[in-house]
C-alpha positions in Angstrom: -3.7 -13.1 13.5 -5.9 -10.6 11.8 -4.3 -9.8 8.4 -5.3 -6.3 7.1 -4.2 -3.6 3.8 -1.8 -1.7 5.1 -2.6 2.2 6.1 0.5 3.5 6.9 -0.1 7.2 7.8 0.7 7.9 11.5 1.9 11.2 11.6 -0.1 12.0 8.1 -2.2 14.3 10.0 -4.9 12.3 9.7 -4.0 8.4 10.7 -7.0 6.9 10.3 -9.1 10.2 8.9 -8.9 9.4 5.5 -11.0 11.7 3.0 -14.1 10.7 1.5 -16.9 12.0 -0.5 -18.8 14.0 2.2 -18.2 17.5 3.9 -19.2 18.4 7.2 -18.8 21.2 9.9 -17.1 21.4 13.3 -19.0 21.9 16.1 -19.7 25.4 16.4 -21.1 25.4 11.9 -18.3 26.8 10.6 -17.3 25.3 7.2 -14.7 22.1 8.0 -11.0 23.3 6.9 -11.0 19.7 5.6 -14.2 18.8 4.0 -14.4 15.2 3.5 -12.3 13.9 6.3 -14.1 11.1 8.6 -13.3 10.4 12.1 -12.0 6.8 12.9 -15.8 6.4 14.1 -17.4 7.6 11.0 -14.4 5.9 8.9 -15.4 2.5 10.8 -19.0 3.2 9.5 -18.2 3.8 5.8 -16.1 0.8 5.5 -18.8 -1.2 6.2 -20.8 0.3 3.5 -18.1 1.4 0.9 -15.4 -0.4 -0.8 -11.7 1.4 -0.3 -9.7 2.5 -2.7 -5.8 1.6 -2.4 -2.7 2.3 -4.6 -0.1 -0.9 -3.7 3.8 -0.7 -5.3 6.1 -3.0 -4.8 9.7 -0.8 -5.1 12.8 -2.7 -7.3 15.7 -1.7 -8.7 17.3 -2.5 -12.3 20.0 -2.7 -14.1 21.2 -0.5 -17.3 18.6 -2.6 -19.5 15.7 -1.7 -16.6 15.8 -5.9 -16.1 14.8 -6.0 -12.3 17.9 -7.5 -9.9 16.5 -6.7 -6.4 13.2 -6.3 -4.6 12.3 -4.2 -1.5 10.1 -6.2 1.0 8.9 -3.8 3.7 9.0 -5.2 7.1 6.1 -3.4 9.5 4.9 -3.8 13.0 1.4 -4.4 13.4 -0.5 -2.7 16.8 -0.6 -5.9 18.4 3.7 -5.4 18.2 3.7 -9.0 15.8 6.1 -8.2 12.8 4.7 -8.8 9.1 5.9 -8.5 5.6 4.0 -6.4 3.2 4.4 -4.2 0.3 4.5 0.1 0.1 0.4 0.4 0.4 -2.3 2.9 1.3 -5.7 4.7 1.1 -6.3 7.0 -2.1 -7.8 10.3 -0.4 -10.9 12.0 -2.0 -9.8 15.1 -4.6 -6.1 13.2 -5.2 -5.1 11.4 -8.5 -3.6 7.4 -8.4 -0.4 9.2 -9.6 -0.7 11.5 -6.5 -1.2 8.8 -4.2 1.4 6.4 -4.9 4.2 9.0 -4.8 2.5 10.0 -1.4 2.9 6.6 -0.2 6.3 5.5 -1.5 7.6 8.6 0.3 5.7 7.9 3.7 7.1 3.7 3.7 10.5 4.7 1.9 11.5 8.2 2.3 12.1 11.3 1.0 15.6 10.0 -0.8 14.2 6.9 -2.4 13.7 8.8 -6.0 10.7 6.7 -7.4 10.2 6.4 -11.0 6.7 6.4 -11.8 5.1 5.1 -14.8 3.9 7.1 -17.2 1.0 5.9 -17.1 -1.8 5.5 -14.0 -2.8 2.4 -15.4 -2.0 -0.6 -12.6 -0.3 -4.0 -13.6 -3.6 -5.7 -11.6 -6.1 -4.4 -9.8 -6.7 -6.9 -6.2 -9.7 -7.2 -4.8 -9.5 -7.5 -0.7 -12.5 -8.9 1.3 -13.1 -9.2 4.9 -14.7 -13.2 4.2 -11.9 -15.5 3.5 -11.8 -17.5 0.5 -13.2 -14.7 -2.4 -10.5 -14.2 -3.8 -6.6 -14.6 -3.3 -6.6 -11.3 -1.2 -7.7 -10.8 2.3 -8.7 -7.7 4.9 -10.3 -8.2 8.0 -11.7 -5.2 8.1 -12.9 -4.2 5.0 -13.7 -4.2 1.6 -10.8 -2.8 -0.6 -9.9 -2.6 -4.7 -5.9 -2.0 -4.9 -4.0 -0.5 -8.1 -1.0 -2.8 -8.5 2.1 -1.2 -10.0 6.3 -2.4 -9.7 7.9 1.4 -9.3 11.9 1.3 -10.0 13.6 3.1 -6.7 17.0 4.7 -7.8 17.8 6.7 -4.3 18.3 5.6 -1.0 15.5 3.9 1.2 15.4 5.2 4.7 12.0 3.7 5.8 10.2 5.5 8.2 6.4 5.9 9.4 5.2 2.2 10.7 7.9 0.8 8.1 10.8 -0.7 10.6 13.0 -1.7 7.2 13.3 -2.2 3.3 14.4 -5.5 3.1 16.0 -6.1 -0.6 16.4 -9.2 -2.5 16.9 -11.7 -5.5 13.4 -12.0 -7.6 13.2 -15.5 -7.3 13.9 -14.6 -2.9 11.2 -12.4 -3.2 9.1 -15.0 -4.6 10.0 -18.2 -2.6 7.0 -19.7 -0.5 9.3 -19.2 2.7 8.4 -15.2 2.1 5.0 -15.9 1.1 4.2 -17.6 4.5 5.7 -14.1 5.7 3.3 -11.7 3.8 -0.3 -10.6 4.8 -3.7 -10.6 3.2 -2.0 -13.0 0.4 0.5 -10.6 -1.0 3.2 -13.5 -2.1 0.3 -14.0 -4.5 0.5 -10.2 -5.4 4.2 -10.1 -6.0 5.0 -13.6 -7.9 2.4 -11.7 -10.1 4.1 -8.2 -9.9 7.5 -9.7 -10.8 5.8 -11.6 -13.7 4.4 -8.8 -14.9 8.3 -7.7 -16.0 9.9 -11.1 -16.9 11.6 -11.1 -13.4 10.4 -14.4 -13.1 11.8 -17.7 -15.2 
């Protein structure tokens, strides 16, 4: 099964046109209302040249000390309509900030109710490095070379998943980072979140 980053942005007007570096015109040389923007063709073509640049978060919620009692698993449907267990993920577009782009994402995979609480700082817990070859590190994409920002974001609304998302599954930390949901995760996220969940004494 090919195991991939996650780009959940049907409906983002854009899918698969994410934004990078270069501007273009249309067809008939008037300036692009969206300079940067890349076709799936021309996206194709620069992920086999360029490494991507993801924001990952993996949502939990806390108690009154902000110790972390339950984390949200998403639960996604890849095209080929097999099911997979992943973490809120996505592309950072060209001209938006880290901070930006994780608050765009954790509204796309958990809705507009889900009332994140960002960090005050950009700065990720670890930064994964996804390549298309097996075996370079912990983290694998098929398709591409990615670098992912890491970051545990405290939830404090309601989740009401929507995009490719199909459900916010939430559990105990030490559910959320038993092998049996490791075997479930792609591209060798267990390995992400046993480190996430670290990160904030979740795990003893």
């Amino acid at each position: 099964m090919p195991v991939r980053t996650p780009d959940p942005e049907p409906g983002d007007n854009g899918d698969e046109r994410e934004p990078l570096g270069a501007s273009f015109s249309g067809a008939s040389g008037t300036p692009n209302p969206n300079p940067g923007w890349l076709s799936e063709v021309e996206l194709a073509e620069a992920r086999r040249r360029l490494p991507m640049i993801y924001v990952e978060a993996l949502p939990v919620r806390t108690d009154g000390m902000g110790a972390v009692t339950q984390v949200g698993i998403l639960l996604r449907a890849t095209p080929l309509g097999e099911m997979t267990r992943t973490l809120v993920s996505g592309r950072v577009r060209y001209g938006e900030t880290v901070r930006d782009a994780l608050f765009r994402h954790l509204e796309n995979d958990l809705g507009p109710m889900a009332f994140p609480l960002l960090p005050p700082s950009p700065t990720p817990l670890t930064v994964a490095e996804y390549f298309p070859l097996p075996g370079m590190t912990a983290f694998h994409d098929d398709r591409q070379h990615a670098v992912s920002l890491v970051y545990v974001v405290p939830v404090t609304g309601t989740c009401e998943p929507r995009q490719d998302a199909l459900e916010v599954t939430w559990l105990s930390p030490q559910e959320a980072a038993s092998d049996a949901l490791s075997d479930e995760m792609e591209g060798g996220r267990g390995t992400l979140i046993r480190l996430a969940l670290a990160s904030v004494g979740a795990l003893r």
